[in-house]
C-alpha positions as CSV (number, residue, x, y, z in Angstrom):
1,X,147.0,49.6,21.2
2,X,150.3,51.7,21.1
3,X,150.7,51.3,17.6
4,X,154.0,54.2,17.3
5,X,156.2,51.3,19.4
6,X,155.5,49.2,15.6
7,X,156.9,52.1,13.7
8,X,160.0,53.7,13.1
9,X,163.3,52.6,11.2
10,X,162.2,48.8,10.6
11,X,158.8,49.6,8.7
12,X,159.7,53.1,6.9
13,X,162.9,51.1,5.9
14,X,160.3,48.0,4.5
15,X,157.9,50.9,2.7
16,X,161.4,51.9,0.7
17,X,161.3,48.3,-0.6
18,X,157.4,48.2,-1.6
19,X,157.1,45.6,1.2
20,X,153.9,45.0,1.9
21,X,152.9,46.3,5.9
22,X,150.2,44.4,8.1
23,X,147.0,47.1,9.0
24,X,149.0,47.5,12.5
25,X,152.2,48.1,10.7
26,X,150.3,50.6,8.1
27,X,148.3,52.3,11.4
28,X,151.1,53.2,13.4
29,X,152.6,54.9,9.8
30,X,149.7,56.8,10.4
31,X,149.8,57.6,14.3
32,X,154.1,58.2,13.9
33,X,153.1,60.8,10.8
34,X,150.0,62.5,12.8
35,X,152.7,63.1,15.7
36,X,155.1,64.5,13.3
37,X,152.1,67.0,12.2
38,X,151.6,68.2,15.4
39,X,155.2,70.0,15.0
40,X,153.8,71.7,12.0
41,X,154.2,75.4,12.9
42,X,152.7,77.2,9.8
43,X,149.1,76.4,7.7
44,X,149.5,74.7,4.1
45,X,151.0,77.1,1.4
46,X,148.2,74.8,-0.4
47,X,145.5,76.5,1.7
48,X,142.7,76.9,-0.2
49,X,143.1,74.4,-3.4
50,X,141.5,71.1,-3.4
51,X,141.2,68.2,-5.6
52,X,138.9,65.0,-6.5
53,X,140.8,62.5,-7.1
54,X,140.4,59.9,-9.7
55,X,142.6,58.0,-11.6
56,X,143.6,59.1,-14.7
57,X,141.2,62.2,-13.6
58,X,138.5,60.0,-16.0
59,X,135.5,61.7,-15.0
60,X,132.2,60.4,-16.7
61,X,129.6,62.8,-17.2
62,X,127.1,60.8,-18.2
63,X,126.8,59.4,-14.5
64,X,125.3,61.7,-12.0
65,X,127.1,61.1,-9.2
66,X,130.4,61.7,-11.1
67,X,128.8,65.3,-12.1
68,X,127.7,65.7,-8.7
69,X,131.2,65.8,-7.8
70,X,132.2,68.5,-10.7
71,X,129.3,70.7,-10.0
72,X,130.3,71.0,-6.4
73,X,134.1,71.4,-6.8
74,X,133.1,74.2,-9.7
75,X,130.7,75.4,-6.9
76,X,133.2,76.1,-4.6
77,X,136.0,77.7,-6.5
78,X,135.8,81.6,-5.8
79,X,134.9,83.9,-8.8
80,X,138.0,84.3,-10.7
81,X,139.7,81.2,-9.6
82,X,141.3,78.4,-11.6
83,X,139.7,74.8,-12.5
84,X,142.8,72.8,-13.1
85,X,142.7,69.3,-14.2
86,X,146.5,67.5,-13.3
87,X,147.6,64.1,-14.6
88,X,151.3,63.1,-14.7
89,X,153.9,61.1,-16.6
90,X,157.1,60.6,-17.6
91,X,158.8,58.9,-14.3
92,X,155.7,58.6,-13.3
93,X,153.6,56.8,-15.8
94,X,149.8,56.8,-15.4
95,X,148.4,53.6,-14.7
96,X,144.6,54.2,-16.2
97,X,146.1,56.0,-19.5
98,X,148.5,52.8,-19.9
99,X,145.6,50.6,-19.4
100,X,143.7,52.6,-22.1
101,X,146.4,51.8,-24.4
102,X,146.5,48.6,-23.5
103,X,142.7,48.2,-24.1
104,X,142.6,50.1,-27.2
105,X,145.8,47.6,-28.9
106,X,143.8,44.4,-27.8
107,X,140.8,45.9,-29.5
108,X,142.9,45.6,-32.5
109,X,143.0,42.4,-32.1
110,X,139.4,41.3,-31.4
111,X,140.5,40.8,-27.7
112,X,139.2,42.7,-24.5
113,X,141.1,44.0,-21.3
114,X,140.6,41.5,-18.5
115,X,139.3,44.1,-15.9
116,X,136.4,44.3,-13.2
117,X,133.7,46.4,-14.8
118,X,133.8,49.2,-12.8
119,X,137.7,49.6,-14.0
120,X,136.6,49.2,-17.4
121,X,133.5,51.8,-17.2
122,X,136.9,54.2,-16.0
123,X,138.8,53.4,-18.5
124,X,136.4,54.0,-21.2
125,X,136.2,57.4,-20.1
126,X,140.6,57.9,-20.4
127,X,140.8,59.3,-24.0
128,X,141.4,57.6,-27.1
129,X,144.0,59.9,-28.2
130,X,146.5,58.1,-26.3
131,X,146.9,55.3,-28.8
132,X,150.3,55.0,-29.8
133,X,151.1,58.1,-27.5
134,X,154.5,57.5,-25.4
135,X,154.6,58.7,-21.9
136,X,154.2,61.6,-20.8
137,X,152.7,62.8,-24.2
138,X,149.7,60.5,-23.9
139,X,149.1,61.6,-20.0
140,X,149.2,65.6,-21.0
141,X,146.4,64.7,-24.1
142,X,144.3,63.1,-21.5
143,X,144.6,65.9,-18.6
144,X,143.8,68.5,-21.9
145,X,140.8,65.9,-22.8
146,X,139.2,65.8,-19.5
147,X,139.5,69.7,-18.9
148,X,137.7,70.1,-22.5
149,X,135.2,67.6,-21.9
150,X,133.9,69.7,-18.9
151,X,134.4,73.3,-20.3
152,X,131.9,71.9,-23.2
153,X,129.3,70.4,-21.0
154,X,126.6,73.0,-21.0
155,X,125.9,73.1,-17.9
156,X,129.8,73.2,-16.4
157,X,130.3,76.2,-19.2
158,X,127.9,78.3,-17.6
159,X,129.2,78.0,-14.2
160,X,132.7,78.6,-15.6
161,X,131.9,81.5,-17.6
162,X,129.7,83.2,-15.3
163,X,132.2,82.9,-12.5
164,X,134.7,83.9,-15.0
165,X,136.9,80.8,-13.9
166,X,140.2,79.9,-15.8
167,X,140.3,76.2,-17.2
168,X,143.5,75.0,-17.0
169,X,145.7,71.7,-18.2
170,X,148.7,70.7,-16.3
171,X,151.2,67.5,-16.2
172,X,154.1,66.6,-13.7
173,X,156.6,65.2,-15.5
174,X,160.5,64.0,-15.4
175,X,162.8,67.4,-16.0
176,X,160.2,69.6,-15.7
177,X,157.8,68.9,-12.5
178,X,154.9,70.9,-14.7
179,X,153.5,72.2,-17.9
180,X,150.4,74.0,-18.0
181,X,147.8,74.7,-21.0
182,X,144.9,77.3,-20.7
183,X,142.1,76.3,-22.2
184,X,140.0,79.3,-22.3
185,X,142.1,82.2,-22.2
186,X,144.8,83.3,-24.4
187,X,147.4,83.3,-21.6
188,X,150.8,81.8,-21.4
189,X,152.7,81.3,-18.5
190,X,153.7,84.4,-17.0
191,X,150.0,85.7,-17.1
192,X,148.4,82.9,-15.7
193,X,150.7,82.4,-12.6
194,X,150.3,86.5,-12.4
195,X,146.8,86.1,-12.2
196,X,147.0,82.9,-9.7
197,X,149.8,83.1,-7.3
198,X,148.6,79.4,-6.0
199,X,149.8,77.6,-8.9
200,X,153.4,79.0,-8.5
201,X,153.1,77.5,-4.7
202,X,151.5,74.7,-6.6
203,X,154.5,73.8,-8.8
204,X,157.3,74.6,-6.0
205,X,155.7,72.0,-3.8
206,X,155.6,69.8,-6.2
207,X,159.4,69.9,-7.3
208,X,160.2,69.8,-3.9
209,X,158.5,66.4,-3.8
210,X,159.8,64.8,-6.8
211,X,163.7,66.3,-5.0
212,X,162.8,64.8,-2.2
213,X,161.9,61.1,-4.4
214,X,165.2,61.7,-5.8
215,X,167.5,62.5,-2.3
216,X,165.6,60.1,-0.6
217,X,166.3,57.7,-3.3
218,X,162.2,56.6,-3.4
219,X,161.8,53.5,-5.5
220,X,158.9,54.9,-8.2
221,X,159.3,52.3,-10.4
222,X,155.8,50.3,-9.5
223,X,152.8,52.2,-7.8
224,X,153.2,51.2,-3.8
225,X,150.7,51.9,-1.1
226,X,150.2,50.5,2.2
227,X,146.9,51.8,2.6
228,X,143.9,53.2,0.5
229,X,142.4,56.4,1.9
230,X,138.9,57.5,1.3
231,X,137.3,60.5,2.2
232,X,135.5,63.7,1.2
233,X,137.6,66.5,0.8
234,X,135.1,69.3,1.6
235,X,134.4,67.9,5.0
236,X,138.3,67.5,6.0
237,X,138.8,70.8,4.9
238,X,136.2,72.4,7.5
239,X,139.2,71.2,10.0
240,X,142.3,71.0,8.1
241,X,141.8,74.6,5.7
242,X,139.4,76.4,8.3
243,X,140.8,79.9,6.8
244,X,139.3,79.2,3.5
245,X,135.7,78.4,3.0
246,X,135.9,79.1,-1.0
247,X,138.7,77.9,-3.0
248,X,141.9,79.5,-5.5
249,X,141.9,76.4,-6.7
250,X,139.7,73.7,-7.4
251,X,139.9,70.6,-9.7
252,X,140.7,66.7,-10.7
253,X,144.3,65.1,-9.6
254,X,145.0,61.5,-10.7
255,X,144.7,58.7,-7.2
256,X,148.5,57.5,-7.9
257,X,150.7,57.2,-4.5
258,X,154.0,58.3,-6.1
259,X,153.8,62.1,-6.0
260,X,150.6,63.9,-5.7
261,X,149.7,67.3,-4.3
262,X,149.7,68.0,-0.6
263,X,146.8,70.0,-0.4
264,X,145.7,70.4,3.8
265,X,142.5,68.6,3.4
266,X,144.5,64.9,2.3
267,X,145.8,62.1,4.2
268,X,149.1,63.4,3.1
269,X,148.8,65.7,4.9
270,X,147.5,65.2,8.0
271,X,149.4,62.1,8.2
272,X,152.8,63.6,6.4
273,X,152.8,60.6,4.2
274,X,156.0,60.4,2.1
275,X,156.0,60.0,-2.0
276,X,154.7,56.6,-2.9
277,X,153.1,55.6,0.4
278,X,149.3,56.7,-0.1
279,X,146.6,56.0,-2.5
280,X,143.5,58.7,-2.5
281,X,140.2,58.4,-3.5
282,X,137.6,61.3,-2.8
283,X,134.3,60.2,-2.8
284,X,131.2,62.7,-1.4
285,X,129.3,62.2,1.9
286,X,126.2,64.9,2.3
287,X,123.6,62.9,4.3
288,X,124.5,59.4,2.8
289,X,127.9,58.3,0.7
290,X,127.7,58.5,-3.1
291,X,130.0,57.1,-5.6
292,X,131.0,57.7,-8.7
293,X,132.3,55.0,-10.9
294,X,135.2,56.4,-10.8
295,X,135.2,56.2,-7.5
296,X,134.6,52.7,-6.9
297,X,136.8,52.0,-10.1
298,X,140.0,53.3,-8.7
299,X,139.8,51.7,-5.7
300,X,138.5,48.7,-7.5
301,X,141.9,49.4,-9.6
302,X,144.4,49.7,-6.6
303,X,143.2,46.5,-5.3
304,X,144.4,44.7,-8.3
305,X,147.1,46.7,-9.2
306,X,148.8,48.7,-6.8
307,X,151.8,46.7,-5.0
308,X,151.1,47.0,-1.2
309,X,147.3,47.2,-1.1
310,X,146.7,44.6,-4.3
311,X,144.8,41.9,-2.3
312,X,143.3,41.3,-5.4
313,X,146.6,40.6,-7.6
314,X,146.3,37.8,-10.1
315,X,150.0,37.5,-9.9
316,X,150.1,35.6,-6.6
317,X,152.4,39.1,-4.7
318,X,149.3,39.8,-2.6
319,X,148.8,43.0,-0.6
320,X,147.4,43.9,2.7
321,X,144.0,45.0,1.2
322,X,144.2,48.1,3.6
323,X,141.7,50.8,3.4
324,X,141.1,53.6,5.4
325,X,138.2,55.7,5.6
326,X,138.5,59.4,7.2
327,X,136.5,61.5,8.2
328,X,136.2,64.8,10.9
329,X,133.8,62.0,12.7
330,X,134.1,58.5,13.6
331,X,130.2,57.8,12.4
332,X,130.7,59.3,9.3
333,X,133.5,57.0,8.7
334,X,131.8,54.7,9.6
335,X,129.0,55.2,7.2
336,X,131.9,55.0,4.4
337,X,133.0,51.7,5.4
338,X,129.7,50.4,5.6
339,X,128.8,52.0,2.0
340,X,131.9,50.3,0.6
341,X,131.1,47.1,1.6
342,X,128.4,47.1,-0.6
343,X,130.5,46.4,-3.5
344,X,131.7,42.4,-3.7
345,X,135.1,43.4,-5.2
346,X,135.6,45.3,-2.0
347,X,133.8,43.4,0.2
348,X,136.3,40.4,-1.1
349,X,139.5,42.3,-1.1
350,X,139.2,43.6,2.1
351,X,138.2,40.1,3.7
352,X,134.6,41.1,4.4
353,X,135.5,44.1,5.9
354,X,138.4,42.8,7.8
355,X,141.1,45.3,6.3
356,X,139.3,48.5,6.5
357,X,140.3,50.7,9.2
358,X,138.2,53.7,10.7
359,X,139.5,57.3,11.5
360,X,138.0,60.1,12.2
361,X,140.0,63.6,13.0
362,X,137.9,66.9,14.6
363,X,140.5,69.3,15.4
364,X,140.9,68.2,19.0
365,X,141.6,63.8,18.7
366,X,142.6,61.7,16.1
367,X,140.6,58.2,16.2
368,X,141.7,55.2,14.4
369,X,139.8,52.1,14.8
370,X,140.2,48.5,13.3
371,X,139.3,46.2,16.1
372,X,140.1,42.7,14.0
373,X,143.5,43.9,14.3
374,X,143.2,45.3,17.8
375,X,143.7,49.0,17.0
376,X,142.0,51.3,19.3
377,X,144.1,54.5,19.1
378,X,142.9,57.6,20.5
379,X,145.4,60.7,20.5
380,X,145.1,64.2,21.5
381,X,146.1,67.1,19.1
382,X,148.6,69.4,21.7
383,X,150.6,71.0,19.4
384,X,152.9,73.8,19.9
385,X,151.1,75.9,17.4
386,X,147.8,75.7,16.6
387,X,147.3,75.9,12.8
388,X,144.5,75.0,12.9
389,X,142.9,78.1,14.5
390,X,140.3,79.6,12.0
């Protein structure tokens, strides 16, 4: 199918309003912003930083698969490199720290928060410190909580201290894109982004993207997606960061579409997905698929929640239910889909299957496959420059 002849003006002009896209619409998004990659002539300034992401970065380490995910991102930061948990507020409120609140104020009442289980197991896990807490206030106490809670597990504190990593707090807010906290070290700012030029690229990339919400005049007012996006990090990475095997780096960056980072082994960027068009969940594949319950929670989450994809919405404005699972090969994402699917709320809000799409990039084609909406799209990567070369 030639899904780029469905793109251009009409549907980038319906994602501005939070329309929602049908899975060809939201694919030829995808094959449009892999052409526009192509013309990419330099690597990431991100090369070499990665995150898991999770919304409201509510890891639970009382479930294995969740520390599974920790110990190998701590694993493969480089001795002397930063662990940097990142939430965000402000103009961009955090949907799992709101529900928090919202759960914690109906516990006041003898009332519980109407959520799937899995949502509920992740928002236990958000810190009750945001009570009462305004955004972004109550955001920045739960990015400081979740980097504590892992620099006091035992087991995480060894690895940290024998690598001699720095632990590290950080919010994206309204005036000032990001404030950071160091946890471990008595730094302040001008020793810590001494110490690890990547943040500074870190925090110019991501005031470039919250100008470019502004000039572009991105509506960030609800959470919009037009498709969900899982996939493991480390593997991408073997094809879109090549150059760096170990990490600067390494950490836990809230899901939310509206502005994230645009680290080279994301959908954003391999796709160049603008502000408030994606919704990323990480999830690890070594041999078979493992969640988390975060994992399944925040996609779970964006299904009821998040306007575009919210097939699930009690409110009657249904989404497309579009998830797509990448991978560096088509089996693998395969294997994702079919692991997903195990889970009713997913297997119901993506009509059995119906809505998730398959893709697979190895360096040489891009593969997208969804054949219940006739999309067979197989392109080459010919660019001009090859930034991909290790």
């Amino acid at each position: 199918m030639g899904a780029s002849a469905l793109s251009g003006l009409d549907v980038r002009s319906r994602i501005r309003q939070a329309e929602t896209l049908t899975i060809p619409e939201s694919c030829s998004v995808l094959t449009e912003g892999f052409m526009g990659f192509q013309s990419r002539d330099r690597p990431s300034s991100l090369s070499g930083v990665s995150f898991i992401r999770i919304a409201g970065q509510a890891v639970g380490l009382d479930n294995e698969n969740s520390r599974t995910e920790i110990r190998r991102m701590l694993d493969k930061i480089k001795p002397n490199g930063v662990f940097l948990v990142l939430g965000h507020g402000g103009i961009f409120p955090c949907g799992a720290v709101a529900a928090k609140k919202a759960a914690l104020e109906l516990a006041t009442r003898g009332e519980l928060l109407q959520e799937h289980p899995l949502v509920l197991e992740l928002v236990k896990h958000v810190s009750e410190d945001v009570a009462g807490r305004g955004s972004p206030t109550a955001e920045f106490m739960n990015a400081c909580y979740q980097a504590r809670k892992i620099l006091r597990d035992d087991e995480f504190n060894e690895i940290i201290r024998r690598k001699n990593l720095t632990v590290t707090a950080v919010i994206m807010a309204d005036d000032k894109p990001l404030s950071y906290v160091v946890l471990n070290k008595e730094w302040g700012f001008d020793e810590l982004f001494r110490n690890h030029p990547k943040l500074v690229k870190l925090s110019a990339q991501m005031a470039k993207g919250l100008r470019k919400i502004i000039k572009k005049g991105i509506d960030i007012s609800s959470h919009y997606a037009h498709a969900i996006f899982v996939y493991d990090p480390f593997r991408i990475r073997t094809i879109l960061d090549p150059r760096e095997e170990l990490l600067d780096v390494g950490g836990i960056s809230c899901v939310d579409a509206r502005l994230k980072p645009n680290t080279p082994d994301c959908p954003k960027h391999l796709f160049k997905l603008d502000p408030n068009e994606s919704f990323a969940v990480t999830v690890e594949l070594n041999g078979s698929v493992n969640f988390s319950f975060d994992d399944l929670g925040s996609i779970i989450y964006a299904l009821h929640h998040v306007k575009g994809v919210n097939s699930l919405s009690r409110n009657g404005n249904a989404g497309n239910g579009h998830i797509v699972c990448l991978d560096t090969s088509i089996d693998a994402a395969v294997a994702i889909k079919l692991a997903l699917l195990g889970e009713d709320a997913i297997r119901t809000g993506t009509i059995e299957g119906r809505t998730i799409t398959t893709a697979a990039f190895n360096g040489k084609r891009l593969l997208i496959d969804n054949k219940e909406h006739g999309i067979e799209i197989n392109l080459e990567y010919s660019p001009r420059v090859d930034i991909l070369t290790a």
